[in-house]
N, C-alpha and C positions, 0 to 999 in steps of 0.2 A: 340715702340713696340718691344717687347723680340722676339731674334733671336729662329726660330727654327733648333735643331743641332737633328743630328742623337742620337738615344738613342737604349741601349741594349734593350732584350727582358727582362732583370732582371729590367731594369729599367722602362722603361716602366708600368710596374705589382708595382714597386713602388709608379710611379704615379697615377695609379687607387686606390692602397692600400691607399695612402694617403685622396682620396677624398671621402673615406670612402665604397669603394668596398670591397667586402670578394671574400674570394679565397679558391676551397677547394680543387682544387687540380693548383700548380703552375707550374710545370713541364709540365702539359696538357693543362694547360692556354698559355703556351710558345709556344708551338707547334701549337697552335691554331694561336697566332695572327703572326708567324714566316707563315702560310699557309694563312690566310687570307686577311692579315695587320690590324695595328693596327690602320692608322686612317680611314679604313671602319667599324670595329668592335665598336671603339668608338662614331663611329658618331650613334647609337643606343643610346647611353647615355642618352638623353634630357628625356626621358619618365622615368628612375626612379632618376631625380633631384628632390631634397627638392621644389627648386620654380625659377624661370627662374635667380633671384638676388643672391640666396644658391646656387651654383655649388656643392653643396656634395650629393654625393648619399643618399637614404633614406635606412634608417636604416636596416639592415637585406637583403638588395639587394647583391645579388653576379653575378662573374664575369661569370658563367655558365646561368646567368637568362638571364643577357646581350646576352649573344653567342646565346642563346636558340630567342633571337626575332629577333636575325641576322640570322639565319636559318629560321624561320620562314616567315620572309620577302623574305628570296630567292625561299622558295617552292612558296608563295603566287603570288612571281613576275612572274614564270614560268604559274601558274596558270592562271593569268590574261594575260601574251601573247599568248599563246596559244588560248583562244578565243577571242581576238581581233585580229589574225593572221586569225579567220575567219572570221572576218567581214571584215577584209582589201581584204582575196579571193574574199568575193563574194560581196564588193562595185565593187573592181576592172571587175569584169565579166561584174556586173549589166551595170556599163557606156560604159565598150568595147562594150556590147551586143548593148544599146538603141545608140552610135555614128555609128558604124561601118551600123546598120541597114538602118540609115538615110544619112550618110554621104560619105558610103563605107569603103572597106576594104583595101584599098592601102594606105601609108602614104602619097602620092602626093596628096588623096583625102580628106582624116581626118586631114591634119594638116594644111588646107587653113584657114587664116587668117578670111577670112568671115563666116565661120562654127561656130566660137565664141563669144561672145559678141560683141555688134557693138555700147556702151559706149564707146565713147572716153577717158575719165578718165582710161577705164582698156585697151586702145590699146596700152601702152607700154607692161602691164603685159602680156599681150594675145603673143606680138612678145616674151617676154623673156623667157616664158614658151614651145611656138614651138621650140625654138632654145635649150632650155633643152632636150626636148623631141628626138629631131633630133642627140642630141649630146648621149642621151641613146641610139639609135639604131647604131652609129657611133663606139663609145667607149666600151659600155658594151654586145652589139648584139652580136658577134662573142665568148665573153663568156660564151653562153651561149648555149646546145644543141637545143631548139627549133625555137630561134630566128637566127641563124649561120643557119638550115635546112631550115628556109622559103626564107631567103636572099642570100642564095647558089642558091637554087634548083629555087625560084618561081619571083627573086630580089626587094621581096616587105618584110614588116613585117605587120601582121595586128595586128590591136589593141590591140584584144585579145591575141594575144601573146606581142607587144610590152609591155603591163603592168606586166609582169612580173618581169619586170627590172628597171619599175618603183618605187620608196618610196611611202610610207603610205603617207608621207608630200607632194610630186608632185601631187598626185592625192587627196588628199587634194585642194590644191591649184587649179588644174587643174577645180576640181565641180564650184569654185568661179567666172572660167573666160566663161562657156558656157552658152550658151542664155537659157534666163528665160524659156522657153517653156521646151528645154533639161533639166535645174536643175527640171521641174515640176515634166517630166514623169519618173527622177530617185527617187525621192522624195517619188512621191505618192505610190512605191512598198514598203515600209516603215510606210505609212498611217501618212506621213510628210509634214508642209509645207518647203521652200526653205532654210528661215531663220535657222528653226532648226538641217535639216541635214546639211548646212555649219557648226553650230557651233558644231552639234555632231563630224563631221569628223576633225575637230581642237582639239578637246580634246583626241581624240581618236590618231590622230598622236602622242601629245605631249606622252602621255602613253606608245604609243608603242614605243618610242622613248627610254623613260625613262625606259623601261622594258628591251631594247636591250640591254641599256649601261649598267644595274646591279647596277641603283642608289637609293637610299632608297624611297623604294615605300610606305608602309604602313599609313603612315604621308602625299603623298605629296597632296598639294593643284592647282590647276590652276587657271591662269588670268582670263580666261573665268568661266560663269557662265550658268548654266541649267534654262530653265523656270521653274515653281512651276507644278508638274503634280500629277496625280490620284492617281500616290505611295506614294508621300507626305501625300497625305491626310490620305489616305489607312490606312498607318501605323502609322497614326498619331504623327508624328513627332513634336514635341516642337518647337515651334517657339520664336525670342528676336526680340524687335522692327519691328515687323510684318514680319518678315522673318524666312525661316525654318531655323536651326540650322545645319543640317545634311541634304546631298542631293543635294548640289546648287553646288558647286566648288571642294568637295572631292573625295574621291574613291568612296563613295557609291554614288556620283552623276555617275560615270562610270557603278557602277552596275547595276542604272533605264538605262541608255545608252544602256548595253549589252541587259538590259531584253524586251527591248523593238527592240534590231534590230538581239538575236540569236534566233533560236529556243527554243521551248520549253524544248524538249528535252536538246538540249546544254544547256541554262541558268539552267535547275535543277540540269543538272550534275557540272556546277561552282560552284551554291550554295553548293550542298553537299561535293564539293573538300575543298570547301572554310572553310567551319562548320568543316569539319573532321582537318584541322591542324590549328581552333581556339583551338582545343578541346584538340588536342597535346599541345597547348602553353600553354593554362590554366594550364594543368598537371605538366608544368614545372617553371612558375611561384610563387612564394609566397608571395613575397613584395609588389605585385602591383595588383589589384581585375582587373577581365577581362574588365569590362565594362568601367574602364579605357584605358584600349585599343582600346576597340571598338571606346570610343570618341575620341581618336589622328586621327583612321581612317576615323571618318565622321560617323561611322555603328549605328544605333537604334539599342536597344538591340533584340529586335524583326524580324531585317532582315531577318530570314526565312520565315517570312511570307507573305514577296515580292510571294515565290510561290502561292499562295491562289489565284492571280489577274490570271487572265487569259492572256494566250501572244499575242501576236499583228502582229510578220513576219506571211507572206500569206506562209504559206509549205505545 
């Protein structure tokens, strides 16, 4: 395997030039990937290749169409944490509210080993997760204005503040290890059974994860998969060997996700953030038809009309 060495900004634009990129302004192109780097800017590449075997770019593709779906993916990535930032508020309230109700609100009371699953298979996980839990109030508590005020002034944290300092992934993890009764009654505010809001909160960690760090979202796909639901049908989605095409593991499996646990209001205003900088990218596009895009995403061409269905959160 060829060593990779450090290479100028002229060279670099070499390399693109060679693989049949156009360039219409290079001095701007410079500046761009001296501010961005050039192997985030490049990792856009794969969508205007010839074909996964041709590494050359297709014909008439330039380096500003590239930048233009690296920008794109940045607005879009903002977009999407942003409202899964409130799904992760109000799962987190959701479980502080239904544990602390039943369990109380002292950590000596919520974090007894018996309060959680009582599967032997998951009584490792259940200890390994208190001792998480115990070590965010220990280590991250005092950095914190709310949680330093309860544990100065009252020497407890309750839940509901403890989750602040919680990960989308702990509490994730956290819904897997409480008794079936608890996963019901956070479940059914959702009009969920147990199964699916485990796997929704797994996908949704892994997103906000990948939204945090600034890694190419537009494209990405997950291990996990979606059941087949009423927006598939809805929008009548194409299906290959009796599975939907679009919907089951991509982004727009995330968007049935969102539209089914934001409000209504919130999911209309995604979709219309969402449509407003497809509709910038088109304009800047030329090499490549939109609805190529949309299928890297997972998107039916149709996706707006996900609004038509009616929402499902109780608000």
């Amino acid at each position: 395997m060829a060593k990779k060495e450090f290479k100028t900004l002229s060279e670099q634009i070499e390399i693109m030039k060679a693989k049949g990129l156009t360039f219409h302004d290079e001095e701007k192109a410079k500046n761009i990937l001296l501010r961005e780097n050039y192997f985030f800017v490049n990792g856009y590449r794969h969508l205007f290749m010839k074909s996964k075997s041709d590494k050359k770019f297709i014909e008439g593709s330039t380096f500003e169409e590239l930048y233009s779906l690296f920008t794109f993916d940045r607005r879009f990535r903002n977009i999407i944490f942003k409202y899964v930032l409130i799904i992760e508020n109000n799962i987190k309230s959701i479980i502080s509210y239904q544990l602390s109700k039943k369990y109380g609100y002292r950590e000596k009371d919520y974090l007894k080993a018996s309060n959680f699953s009582l599967d032997r298979k998951k009584s490792r996980q259940v200890n390994d997760l208190i001792h998480k839990m115990k070590r965010q109030i220990r280590v991250n508590g005092p950095q914190h204005t709310a949680t330093q005020h309860y544990s100065t002034n009252y020497g407890y944290v309750p839940l509901w503040i403890l989750v602040k300092v919680l990960s989308f992934g702990l509490i994730s993890e956290l819904y897997t290890i409480l008794k079936p009764e608890d996963q019901l009654s956070i479940a059914e505010y959702y009009d969920f059974d147990i199964e699916t809001l485990t796997n929704y909160l797994s996908i949704l960690a892994n997103y906000r994860n990948l939204c945090a760090h600034e890694d190419i979202l537009f494209e990405h796909k997950t291990q996990k998969i979606i059941d087949d639901t009423k927006y598939h049908e809805y929008l009548e989605i194409p299906k290959m060997d009796n599975e939907y095409i679009y919907g089951k593991n991509d982004l727009f499996a995330l968007i049935i996700i969102l539209k089914q646990m934001l409000s209504d209001d919130e999911f209309r205003l995604l979709i219309y953030e969402v449509g407003y900088e497809l509709d910038i990218l088109d304009g800047k596009i030329d090499s490549i038809p939109q609805v190529k895009i949309l299928d890297r995403m997972g998107f039916p061409s149709n996706f707006k009309k996900i609004l038509d269905i009616e929402g499902d959160v109780k608000i």
